[in-house]
C-alpha positions as CSV (number, residue, x, y, z in Angstrom):
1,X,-36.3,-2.6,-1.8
2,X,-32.7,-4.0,-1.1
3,X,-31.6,-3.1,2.4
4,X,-28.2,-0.4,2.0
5,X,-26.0,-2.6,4.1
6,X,-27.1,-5.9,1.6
7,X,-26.6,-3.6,-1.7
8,X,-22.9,-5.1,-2.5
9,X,-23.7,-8.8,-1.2
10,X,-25.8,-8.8,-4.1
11,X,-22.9,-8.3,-6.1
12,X,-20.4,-10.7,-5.4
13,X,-16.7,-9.3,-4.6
14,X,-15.2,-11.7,-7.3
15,X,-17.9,-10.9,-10.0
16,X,-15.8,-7.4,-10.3
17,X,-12.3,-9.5,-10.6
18,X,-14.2,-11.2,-13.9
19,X,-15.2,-7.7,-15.1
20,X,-11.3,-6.5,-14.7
21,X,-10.2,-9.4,-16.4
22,X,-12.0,-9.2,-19.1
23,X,-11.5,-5.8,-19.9
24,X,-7.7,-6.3,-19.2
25,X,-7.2,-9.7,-21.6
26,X,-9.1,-7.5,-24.3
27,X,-6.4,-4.8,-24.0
28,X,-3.5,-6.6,-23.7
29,X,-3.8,-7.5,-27.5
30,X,-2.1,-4.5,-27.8
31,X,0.4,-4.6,-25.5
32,X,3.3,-2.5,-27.5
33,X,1.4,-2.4,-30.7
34,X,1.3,1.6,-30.8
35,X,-2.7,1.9,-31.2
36,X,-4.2,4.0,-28.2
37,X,-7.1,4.0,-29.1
38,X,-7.5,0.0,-30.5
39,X,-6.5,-1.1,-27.1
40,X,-9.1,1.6,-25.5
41,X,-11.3,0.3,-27.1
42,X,-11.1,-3.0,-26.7
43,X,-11.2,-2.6,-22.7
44,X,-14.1,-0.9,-23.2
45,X,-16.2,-3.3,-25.2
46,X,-14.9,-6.2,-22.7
47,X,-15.8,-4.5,-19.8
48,X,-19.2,-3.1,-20.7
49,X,-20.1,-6.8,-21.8
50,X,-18.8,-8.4,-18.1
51,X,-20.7,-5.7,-16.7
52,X,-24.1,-6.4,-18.3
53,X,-23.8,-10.0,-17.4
54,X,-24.5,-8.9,-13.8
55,X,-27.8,-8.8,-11.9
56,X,-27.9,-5.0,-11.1
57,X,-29.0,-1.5,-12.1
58,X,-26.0,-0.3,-12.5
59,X,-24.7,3.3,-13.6
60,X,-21.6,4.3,-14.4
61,X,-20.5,7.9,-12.6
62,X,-17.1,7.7,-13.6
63,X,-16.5,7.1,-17.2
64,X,-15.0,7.9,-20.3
65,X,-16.9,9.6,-23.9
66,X,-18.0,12.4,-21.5
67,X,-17.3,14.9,-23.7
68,X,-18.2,13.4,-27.0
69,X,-20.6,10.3,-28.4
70,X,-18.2,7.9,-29.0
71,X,-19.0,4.4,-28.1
72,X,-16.9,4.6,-24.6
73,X,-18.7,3.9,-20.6
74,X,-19.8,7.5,-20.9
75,X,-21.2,9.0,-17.1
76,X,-24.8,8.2,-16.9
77,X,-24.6,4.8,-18.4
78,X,-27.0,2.4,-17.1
79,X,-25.5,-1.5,-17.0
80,X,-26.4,-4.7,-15.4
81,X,-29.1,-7.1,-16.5
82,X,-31.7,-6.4,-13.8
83,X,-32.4,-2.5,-14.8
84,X,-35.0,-1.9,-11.9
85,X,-35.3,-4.5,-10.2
86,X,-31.5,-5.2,-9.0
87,X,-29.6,-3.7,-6.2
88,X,-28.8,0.4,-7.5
89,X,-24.9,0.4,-8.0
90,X,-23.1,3.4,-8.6
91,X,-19.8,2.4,-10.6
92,X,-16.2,4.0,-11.4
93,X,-14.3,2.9,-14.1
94,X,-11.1,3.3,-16.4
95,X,-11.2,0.4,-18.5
96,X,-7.6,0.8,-19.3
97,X,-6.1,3.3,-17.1
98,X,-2.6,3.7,-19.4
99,X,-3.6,3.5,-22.9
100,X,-0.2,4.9,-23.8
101,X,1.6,2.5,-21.4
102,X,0.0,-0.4,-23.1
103,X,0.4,0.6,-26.4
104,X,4.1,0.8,-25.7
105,X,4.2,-1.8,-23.7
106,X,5.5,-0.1,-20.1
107,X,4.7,-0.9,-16.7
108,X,1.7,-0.7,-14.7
109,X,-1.5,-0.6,-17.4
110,X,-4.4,-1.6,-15.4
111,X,-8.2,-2.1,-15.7
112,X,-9.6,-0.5,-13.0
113,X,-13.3,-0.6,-11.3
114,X,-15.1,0.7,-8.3
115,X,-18.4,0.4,-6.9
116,X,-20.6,1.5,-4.0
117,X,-23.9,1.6,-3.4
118,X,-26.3,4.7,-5.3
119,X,-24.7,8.3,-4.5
120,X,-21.8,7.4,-2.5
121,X,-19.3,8.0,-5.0
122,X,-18.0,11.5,-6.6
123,X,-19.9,12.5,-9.6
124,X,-16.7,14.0,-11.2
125,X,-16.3,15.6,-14.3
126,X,-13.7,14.8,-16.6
127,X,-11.3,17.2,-15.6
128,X,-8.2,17.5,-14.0
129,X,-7.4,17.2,-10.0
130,X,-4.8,18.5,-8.3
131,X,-4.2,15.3,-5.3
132,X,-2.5,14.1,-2.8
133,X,-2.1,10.8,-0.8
134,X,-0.4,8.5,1.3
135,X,-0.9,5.3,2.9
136,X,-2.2,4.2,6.2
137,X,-0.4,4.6,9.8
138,X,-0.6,8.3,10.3
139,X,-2.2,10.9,12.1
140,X,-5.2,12.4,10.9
141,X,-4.7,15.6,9.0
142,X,-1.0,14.7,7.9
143,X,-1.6,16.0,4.9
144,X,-3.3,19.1,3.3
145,X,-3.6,20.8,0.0
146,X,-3.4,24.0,1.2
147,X,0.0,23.6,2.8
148,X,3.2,23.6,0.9
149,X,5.0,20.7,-1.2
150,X,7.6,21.1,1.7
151,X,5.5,21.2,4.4
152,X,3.4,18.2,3.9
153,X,6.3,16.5,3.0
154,X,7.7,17.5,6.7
155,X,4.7,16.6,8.1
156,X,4.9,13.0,6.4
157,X,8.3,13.0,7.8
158,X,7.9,13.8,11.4
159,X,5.4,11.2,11.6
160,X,7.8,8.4,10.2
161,X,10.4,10.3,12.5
162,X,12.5,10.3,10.2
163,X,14.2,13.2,8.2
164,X,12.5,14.9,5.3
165,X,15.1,13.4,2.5
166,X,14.2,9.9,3.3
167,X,10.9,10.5,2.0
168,X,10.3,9.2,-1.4
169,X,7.6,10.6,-3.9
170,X,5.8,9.9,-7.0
171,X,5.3,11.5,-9.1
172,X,3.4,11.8,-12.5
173,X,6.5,12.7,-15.3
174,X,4.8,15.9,-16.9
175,X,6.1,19.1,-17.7
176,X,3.5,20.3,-15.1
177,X,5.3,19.1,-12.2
178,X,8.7,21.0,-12.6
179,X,7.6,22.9,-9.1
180,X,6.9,20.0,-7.7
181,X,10.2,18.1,-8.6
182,X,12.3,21.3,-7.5
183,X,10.6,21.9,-4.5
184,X,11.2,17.9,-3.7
185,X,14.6,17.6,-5.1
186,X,15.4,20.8,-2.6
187,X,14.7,18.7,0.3
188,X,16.9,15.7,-1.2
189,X,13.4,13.5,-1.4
190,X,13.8,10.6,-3.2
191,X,11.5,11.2,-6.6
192,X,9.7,7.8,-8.5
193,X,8.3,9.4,-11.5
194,X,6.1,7.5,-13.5
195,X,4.8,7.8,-17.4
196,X,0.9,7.2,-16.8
197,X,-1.0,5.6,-14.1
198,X,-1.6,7.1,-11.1
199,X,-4.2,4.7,-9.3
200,X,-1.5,2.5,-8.9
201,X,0.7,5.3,-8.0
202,X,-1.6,6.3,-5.4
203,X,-2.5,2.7,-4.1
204,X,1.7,2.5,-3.9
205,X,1.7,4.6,-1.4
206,X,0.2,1.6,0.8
207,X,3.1,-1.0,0.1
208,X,6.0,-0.7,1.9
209,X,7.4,-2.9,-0.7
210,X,7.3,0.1,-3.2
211,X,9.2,2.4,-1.1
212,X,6.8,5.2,-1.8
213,X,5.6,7.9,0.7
214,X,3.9,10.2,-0.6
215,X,1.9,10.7,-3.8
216,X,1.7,14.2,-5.3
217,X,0.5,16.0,-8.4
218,X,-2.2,16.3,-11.0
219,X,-3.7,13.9,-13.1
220,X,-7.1,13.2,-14.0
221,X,-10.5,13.5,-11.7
222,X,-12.1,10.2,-12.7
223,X,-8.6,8.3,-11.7
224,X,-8.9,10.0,-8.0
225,X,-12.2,8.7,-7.4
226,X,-11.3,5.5,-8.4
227,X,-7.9,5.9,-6.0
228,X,-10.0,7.4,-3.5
229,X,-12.1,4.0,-3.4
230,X,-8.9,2.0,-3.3
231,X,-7.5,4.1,-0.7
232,X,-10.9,3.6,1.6
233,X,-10.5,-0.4,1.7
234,X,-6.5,-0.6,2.7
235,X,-6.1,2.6,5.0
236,X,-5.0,5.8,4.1
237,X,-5.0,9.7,3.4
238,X,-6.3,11.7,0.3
239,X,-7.2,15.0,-0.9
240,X,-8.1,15.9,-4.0
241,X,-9.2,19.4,-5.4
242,X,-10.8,20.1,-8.7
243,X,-8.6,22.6,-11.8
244,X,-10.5,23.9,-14.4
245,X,-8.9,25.4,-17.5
246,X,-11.6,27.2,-19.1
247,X,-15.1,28.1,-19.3
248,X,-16.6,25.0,-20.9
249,X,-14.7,22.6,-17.8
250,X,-16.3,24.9,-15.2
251,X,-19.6,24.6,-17.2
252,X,-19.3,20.7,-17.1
253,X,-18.9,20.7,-13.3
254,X,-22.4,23.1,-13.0
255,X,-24.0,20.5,-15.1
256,X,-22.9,17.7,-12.7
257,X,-23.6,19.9,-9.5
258,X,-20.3,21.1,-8.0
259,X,-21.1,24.5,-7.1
260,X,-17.8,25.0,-5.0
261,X,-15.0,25.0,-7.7
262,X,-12.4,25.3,-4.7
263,X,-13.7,23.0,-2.4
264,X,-11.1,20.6,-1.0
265,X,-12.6,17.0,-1.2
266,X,-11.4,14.4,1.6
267,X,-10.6,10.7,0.5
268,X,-14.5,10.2,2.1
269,X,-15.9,12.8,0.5
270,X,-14.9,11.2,-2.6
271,X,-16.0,7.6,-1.9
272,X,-17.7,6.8,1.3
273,X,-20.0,4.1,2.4
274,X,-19.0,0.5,1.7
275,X,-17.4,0.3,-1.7
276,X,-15.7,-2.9,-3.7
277,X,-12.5,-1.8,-5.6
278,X,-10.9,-4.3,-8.5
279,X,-8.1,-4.3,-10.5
280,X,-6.1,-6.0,-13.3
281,X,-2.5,-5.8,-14.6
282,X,-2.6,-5.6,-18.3
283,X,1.0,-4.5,-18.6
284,X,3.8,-6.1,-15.6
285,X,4.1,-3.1,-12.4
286,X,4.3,-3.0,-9.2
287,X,1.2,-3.7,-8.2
288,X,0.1,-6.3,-10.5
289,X,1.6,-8.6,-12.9
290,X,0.4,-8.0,-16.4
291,X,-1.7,-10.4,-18.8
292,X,0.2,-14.0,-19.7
293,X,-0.1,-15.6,-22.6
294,X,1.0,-19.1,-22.4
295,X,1.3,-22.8,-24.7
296,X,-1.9,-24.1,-25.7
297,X,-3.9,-20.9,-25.6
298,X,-3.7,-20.5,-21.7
299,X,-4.1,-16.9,-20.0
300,X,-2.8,-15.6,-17.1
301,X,-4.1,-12.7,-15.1
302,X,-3.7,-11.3,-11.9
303,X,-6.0,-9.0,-9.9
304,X,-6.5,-7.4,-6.7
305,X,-10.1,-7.4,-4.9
306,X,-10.5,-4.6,-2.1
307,X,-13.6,-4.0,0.0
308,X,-14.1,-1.2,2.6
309,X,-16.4,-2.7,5.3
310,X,-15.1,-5.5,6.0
311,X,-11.1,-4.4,5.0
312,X,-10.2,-7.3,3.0
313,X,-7.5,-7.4,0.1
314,X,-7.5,-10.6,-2.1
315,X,-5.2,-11.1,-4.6
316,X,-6.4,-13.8,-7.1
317,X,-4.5,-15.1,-9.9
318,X,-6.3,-16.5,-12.8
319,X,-5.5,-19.3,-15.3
320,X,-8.1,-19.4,-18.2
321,X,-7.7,-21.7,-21.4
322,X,-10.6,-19.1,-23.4
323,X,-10.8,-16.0,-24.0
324,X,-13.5,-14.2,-21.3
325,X,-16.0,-12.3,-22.6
């Protein structure tokens, strides 16, 4: 049996860049093209090929094609060549986490994976969650759920020392948000609302470069863990609460064992233990730049590389002259 602190050496930190990079070289096909679901797709396809290369039992507890058969990373996937014998990984995964923004060609596409060793990350359904981050540098307990819009924004404030309207937000652009936005634009916060994305509007909160503060909203559960794991390797705060619409979302989260449909779940309760987190620009943003295609058939990418024990960020930028698997 693999010893728990040798799990991830057994899967090397830059094996996970050439999983991201295939997925995201498959997508950006069709960057601006209009076809959701043809660039979905081919992330998917890329990805789940990269990922049976490796020499792991791997199983995928953040996916996509939860709710239906289709030929997605469903949860409960097993990949990696060495089913049984390898080091037990548990994986998250959006292989194209903007679909719309890709097939429209905006900013900030990625393809996005986490892993940690077997049971350390959040078995979420495929549902909505209500979240809530920022970067590294404050107290504990600056944030909260339970408080206010206002109030954790004060409390983000008071430990920049600095006054509430120099805070700036993002902020998923959905009709859903129109609280939010007033109750932000009431305390003259500055407001960077995005189309799709928020793993990387999460991870913003940990560049000063971005400007951002504070991310608020909802947006979708797998995406949190996945921020959540990002979040553990560079520093910072998150919460993240689970919203259920109906009857057949609360019966999806009995079936994956959340009991608690209120519960409150900390940045560690959603990924804890070491974990490795990757990622990919497909599409130009601010935390990656997007897929290049260049003269004489040579592609560009560049990825970031985060791991949580030992609190290293790489960013690698690849120049490949063949299309990765």
């Amino acid at each position: 049996m693999v010893s728990a602190s040798h799990v991830l050496d057994r899967v090397l930190v830059l094996e996970m860049v050439r999983v991201t990079e295939a997925a995201a070289i498959a997508a950006s096909k069709w960057i601006g093209r209009g076809d959701n679901d043809s660039a979905d797709a081919a992330a998917v396809e890329a990805m789940r090929a990269a990922l049976n290369e490796l020499p792991m039992d791997g199983t995928v507890v953040i996916g996509e094609g939860e709710r239906d058969e289709a030929p997605m990373l469903y949860i409960g996937e097993k990949v990696g060549s060495a089913q049984g014998e390898g080091p037990a990984i548990d994986i998250a995964l959006d292989p194209l986490e903007g679909t719309t923004i890709t097939a429209t060609a905006g900013p900030n596409a990625l393809a996005v994976l986490a892993i940690a060793e077997k049971g350390c990350l959040l078995n979420a359904p495929d549902v909505y969650m209500e979240k809530i981050a920022i970067g590294g540098g404050y107290p504990d307990g600056t944030i909260n759920l339970d408080k206010s819009v206002a109030d954790n924004v004060r409390a983000v404030a008071a430990a920049k020392n600095v006054q509430p309207s120099e805070i700036i937000a993002c902020v998923l652009d959905r009709p859903r948000h129109s609280e939010i936005i007033a109750e932000l634009r009431a305390l003259g916060c500055g407001i960077k609302l995005i189309p799709d994305g928020d793993v990387a509007g999460v991870i913003a909160t940990t560049d000063p470069d971005t400007g951002v503060d504070i991310y608020l909203g909802t947006g979708g559960a797998p995406e949190g863990v996945l921020a959540a794991a990002a979040l553990r390797c560079v520093g910072g705060q998150m919460q993240g609460r689970l919203l259920f619409r109906n009857d057949d979302e609360r019966g999806r989260a009995h079936r994956w064992g959340i009991e608690d449909l209120d519960r409150i779940y900390s940045m560690e309760d959603m990924a804890k233990g070491d974990c490795i987190f990757a990622a990919t620009g497909v599409t130009d943003g601010s935390l990656l730049s997007g897929v290049k295609r260049r003269k004489g058939g040579c592609i560009e990418t560049e990825s970031i590389v985060m791991r949580a024990s030992s609190g290293t960020v790489r960013r690698v930028s690849t120049q490949s002259h063949r299309e990765l698997a």
